[in-house]
N, CA, C and O atoms as CSV, one atom per row, in Angstrom:
chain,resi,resn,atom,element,x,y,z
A,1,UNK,N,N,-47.611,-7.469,46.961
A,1,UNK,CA,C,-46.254,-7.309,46.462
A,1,UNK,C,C,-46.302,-6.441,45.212
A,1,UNK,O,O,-46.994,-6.758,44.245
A,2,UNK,N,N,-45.555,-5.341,45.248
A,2,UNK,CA,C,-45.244,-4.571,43.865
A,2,UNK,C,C,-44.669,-5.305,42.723
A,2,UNK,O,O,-43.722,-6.081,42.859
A,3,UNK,N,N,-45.256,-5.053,41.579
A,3,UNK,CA,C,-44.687,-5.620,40.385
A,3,UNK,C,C,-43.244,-5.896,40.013
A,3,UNK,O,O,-42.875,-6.905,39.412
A,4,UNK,N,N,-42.212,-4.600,40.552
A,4,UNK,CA,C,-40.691,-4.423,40.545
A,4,UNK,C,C,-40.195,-5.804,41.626
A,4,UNK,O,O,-39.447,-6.712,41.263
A,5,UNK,N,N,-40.773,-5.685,42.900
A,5,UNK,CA,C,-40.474,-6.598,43.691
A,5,UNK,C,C,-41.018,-8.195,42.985
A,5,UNK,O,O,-40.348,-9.203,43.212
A,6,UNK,N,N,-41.947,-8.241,42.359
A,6,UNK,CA,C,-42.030,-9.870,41.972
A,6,UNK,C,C,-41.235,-10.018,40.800
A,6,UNK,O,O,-40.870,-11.168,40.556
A,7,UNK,N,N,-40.824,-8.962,39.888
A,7,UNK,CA,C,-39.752,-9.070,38.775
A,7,UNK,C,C,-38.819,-9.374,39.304
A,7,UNK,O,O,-38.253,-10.376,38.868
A,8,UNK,N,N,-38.113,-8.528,40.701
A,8,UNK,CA,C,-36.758,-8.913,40.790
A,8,UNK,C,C,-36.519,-10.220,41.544
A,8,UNK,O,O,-35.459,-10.846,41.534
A,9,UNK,N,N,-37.528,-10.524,42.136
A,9,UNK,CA,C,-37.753,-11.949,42.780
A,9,UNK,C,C,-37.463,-13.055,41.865
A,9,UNK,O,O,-36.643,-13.954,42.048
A,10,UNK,N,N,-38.139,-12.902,40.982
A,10,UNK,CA,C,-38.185,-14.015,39.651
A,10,UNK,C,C,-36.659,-13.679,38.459
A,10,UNK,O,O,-36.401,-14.310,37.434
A,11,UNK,N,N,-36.133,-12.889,38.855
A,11,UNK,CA,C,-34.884,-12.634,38.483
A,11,UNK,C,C,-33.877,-13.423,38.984
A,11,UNK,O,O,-33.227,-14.260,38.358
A,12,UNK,N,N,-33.733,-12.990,40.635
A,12,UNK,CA,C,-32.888,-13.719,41.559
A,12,UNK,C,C,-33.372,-15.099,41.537
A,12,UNK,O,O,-32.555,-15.986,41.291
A,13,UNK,N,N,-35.059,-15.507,41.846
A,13,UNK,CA,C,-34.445,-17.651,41.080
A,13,UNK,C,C,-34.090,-17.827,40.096
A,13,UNK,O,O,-33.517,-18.912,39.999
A,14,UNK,N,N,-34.149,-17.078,38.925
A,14,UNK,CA,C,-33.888,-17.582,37.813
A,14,UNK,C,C,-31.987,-17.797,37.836
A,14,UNK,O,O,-31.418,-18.848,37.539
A,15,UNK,N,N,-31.302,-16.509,38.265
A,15,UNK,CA,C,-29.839,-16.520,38.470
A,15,UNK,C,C,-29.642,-17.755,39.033
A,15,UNK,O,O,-28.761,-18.478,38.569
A,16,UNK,N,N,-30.469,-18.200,40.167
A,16,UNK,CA,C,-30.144,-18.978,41.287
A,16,UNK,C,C,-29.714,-20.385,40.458
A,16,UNK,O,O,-28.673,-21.033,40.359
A,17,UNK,N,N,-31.140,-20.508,39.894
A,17,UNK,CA,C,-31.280,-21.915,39.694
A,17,UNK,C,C,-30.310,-22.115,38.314
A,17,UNK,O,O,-30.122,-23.295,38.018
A,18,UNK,N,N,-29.718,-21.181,37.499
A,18,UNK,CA,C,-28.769,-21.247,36.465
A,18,UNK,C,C,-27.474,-21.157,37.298
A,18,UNK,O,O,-26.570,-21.934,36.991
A,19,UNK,N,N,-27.315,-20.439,38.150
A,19,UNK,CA,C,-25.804,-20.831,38.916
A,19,UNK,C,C,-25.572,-22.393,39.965
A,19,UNK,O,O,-24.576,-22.898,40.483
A,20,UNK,N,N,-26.975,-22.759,39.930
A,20,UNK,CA,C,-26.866,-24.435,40.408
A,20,UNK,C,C,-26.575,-25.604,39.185
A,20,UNK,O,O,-26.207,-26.778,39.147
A,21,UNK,N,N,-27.020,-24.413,38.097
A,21,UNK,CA,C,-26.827,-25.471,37.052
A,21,UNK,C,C,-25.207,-25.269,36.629
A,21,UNK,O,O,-24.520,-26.289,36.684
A,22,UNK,N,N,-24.618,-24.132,36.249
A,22,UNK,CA,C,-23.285,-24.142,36.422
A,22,UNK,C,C,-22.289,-24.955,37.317
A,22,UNK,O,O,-21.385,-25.668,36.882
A,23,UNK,N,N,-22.594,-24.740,38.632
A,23,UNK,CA,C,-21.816,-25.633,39.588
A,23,UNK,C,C,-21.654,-27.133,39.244
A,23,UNK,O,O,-20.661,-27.848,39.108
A,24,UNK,N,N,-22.938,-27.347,39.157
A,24,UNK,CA,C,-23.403,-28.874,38.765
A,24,UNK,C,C,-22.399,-28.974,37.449
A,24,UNK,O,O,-21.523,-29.831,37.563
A,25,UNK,N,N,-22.405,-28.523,36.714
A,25,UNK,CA,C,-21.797,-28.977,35.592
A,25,UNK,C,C,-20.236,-28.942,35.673
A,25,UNK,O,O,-19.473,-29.835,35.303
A,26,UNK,N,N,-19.870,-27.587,36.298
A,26,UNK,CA,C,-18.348,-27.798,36.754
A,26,UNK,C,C,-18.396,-28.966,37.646
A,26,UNK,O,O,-17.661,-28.510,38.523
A,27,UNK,N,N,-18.659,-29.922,37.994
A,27,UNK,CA,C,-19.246,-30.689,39.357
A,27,UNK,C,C,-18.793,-32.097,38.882
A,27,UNK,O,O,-18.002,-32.914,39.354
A,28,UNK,N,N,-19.681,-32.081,37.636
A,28,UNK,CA,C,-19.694,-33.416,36.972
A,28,UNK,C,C,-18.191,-33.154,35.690
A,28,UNK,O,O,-17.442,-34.110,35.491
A,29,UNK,N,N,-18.058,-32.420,35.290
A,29,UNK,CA,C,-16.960,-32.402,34.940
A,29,UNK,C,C,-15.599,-33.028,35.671
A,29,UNK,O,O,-14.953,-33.965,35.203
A,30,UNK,N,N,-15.280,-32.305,36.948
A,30,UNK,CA,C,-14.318,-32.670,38.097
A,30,UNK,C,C,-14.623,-34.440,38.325
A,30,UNK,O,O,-13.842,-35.369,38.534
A,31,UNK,N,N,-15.944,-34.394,38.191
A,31,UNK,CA,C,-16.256,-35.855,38.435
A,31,UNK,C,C,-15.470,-36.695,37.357
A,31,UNK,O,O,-14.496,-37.425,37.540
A,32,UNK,N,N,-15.825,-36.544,36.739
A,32,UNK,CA,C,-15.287,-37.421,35.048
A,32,UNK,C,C,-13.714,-37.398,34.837
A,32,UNK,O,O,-13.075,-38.337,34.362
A,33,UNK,N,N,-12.992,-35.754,35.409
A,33,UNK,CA,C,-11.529,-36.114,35.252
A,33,UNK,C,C,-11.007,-36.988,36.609
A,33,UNK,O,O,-9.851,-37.409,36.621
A,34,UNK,N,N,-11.722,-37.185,37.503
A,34,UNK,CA,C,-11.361,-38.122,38.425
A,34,UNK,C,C,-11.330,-39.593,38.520
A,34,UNK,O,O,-10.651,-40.372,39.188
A,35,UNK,N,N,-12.329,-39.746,37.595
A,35,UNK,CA,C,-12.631,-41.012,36.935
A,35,UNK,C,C,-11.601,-41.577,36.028
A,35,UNK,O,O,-11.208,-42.740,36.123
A,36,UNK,N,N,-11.163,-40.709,35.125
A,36,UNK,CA,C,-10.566,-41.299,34.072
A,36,UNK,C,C,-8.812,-41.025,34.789
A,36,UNK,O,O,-8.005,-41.935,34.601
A,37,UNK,N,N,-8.519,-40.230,35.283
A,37,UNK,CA,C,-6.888,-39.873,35.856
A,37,UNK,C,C,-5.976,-39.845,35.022
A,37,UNK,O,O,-4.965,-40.547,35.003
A,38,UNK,N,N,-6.420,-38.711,34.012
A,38,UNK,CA,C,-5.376,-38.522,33.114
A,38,UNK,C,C,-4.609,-36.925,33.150
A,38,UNK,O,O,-5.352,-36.159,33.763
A,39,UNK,N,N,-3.646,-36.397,32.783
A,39,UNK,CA,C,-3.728,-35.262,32.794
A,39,UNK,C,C,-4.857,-34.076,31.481
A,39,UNK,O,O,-5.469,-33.013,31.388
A,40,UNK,N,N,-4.429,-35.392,30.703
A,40,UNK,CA,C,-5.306,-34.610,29.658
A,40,UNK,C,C,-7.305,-33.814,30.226
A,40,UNK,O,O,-7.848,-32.783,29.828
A,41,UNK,N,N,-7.833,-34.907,31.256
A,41,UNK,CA,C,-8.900,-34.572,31.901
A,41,UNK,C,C,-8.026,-33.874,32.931
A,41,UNK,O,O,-7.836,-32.783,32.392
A,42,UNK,N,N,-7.579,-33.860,33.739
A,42,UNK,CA,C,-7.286,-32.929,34.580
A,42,UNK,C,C,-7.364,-31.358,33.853
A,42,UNK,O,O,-8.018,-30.481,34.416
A,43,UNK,N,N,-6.906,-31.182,33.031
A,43,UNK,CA,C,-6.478,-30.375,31.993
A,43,UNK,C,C,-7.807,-29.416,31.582
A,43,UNK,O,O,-7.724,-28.200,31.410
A,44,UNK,N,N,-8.749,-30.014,31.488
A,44,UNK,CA,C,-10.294,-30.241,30.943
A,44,UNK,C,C,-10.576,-29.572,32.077
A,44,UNK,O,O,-11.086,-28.455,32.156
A,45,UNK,N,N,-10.266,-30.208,32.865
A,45,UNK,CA,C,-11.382,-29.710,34.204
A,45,UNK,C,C,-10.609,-28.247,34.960
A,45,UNK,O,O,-11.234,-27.599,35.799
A,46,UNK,N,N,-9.571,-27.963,34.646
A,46,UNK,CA,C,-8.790,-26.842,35.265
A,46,UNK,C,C,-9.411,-25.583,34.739
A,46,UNK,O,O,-9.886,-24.659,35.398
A,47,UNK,N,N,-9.295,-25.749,32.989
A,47,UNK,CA,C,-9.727,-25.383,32.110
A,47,UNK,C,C,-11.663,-24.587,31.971
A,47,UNK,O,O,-12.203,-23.618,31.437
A,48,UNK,N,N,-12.029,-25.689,32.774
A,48,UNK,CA,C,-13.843,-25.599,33.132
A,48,UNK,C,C,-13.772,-24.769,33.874
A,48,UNK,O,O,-14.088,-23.625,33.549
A,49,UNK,N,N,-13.335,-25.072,35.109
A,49,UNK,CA,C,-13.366,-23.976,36.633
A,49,UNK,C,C,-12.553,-22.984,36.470
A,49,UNK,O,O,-12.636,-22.259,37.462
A,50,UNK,N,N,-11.393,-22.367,35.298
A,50,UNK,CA,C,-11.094,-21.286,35.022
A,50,UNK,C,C,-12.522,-20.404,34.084
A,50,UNK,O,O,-12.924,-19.290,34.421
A,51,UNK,N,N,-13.037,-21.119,33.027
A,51,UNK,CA,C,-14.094,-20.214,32.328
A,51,UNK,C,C,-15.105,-19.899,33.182
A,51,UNK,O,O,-15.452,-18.718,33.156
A,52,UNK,N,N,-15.965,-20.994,34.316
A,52,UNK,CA,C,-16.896,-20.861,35.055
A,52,UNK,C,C,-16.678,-19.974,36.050
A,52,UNK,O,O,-17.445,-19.011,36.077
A,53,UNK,N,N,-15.766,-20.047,36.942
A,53,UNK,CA,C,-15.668,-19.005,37.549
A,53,UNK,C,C,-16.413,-17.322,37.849
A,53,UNK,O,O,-17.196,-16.794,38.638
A,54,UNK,N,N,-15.571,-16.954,36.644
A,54,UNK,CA,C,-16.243,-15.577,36.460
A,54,UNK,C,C,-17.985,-15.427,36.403
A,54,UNK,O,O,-18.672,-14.787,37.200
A,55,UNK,N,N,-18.431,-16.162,35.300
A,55,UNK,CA,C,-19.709,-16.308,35.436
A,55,UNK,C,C,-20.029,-16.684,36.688
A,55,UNK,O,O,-20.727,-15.753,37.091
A,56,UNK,N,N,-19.908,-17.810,37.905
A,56,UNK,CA,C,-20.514,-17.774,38.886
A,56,UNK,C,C,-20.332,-16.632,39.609
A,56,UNK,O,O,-21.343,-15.932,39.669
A,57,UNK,N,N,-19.485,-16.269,40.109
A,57,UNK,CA,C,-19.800,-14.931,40.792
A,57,UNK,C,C,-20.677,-13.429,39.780
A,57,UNK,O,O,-21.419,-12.565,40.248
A,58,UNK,N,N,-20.408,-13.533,38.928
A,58,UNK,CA,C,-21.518,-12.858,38.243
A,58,UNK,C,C,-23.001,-13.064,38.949
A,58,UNK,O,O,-23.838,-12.314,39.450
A,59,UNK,N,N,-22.879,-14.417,38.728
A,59,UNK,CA,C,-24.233,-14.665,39.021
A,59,UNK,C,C,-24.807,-14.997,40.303
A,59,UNK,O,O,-25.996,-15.051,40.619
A,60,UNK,N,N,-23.669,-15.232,41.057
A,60,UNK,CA,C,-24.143,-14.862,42.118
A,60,UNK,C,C,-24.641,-13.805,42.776
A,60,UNK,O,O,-25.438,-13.734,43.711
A,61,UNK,N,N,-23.747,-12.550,41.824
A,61,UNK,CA,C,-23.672,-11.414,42.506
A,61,UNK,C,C,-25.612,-10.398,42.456
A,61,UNK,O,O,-26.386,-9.730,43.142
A,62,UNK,N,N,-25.435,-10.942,41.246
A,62,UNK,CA,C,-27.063,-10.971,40.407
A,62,UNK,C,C,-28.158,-11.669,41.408
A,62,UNK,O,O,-29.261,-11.135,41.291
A,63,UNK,N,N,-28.131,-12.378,42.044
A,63,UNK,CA,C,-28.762,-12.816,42.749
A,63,UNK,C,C,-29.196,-12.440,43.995
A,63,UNK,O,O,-30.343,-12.284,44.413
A,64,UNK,N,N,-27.798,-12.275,44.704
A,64,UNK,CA,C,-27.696,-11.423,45.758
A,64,UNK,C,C,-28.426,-10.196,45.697
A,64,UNK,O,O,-29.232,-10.062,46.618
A,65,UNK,N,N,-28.352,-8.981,44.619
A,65,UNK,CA,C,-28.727,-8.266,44.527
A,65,UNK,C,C,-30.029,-7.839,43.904
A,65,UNK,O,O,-30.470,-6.690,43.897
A,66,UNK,N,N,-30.758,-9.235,43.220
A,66,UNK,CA,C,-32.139,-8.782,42.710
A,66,UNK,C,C,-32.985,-9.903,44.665
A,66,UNK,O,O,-34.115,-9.928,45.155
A,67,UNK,N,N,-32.010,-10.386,44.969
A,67,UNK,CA,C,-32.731,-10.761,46.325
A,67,UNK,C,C,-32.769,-9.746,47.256
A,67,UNK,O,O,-33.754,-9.681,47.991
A,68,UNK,N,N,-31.906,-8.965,47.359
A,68,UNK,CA,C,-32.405,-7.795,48.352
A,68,UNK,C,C,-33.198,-6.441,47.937
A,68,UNK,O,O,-33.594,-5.546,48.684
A,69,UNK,N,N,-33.335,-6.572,46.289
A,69,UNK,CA,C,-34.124,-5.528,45.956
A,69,UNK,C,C,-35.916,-6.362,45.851
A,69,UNK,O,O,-36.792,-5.810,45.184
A,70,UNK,N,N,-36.102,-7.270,46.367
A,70,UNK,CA,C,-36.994,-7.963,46.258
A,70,UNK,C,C,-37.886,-8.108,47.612
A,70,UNK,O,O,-39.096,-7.984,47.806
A,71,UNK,N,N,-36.791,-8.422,48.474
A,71,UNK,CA,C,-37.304,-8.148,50.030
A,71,UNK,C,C,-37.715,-6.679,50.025
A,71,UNK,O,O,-38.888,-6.454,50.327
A,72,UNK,N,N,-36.890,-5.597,49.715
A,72,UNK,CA,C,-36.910,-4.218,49.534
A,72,UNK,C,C,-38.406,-3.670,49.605
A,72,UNK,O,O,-39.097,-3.119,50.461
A,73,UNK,N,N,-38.617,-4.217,47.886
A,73,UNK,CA,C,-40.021,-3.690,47.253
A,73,UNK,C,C,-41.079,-4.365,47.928
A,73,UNK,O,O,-42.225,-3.928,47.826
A,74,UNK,N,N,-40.737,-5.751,48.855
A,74,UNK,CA,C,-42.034,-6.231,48.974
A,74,UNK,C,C,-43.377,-5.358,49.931
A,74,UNK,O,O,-44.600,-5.219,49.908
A,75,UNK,N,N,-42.060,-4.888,50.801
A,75,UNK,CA,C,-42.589,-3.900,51.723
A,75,UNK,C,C,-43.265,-2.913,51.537
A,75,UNK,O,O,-43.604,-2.208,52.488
């Protein structure tokens, strides 16, 4: 494997496993305003999955794309 290809490899888990950690956290958030049933947590959690958003597809997109430049180089 070329050096570029194991960089971008180790790029794309790294995105990966930080956009599992995002989800997760929007995750447990949703969890907690469900728990409590207030609007004020509802509020909280609307609030979460509006900021997260953008970043996940960021990072997804990052992923996607250091994963196919990874298969790419391996060759």
């Amino acid at each position: 494997m070329r050096e570029t290809g194991r960089y971008a490899g180790s790029v794309a888990l790294a995105s990966l496993v930080v956009l599992c950690i995002v989800v997760g956290a929007v995750g447990f958030v949703a969890l907690l305003a469900e728990f409590e049933q207030s609007w004020t947590a509802y509020h909280i959690m609307e609030r979460t999955v509006e900021q997260s958003t953008p970043v996940a597809v960021a990072l997804a997109a990052v992923a996607l794309a250091t994963s196919f430049a990874a298969v790419y180089r391996a060759g």
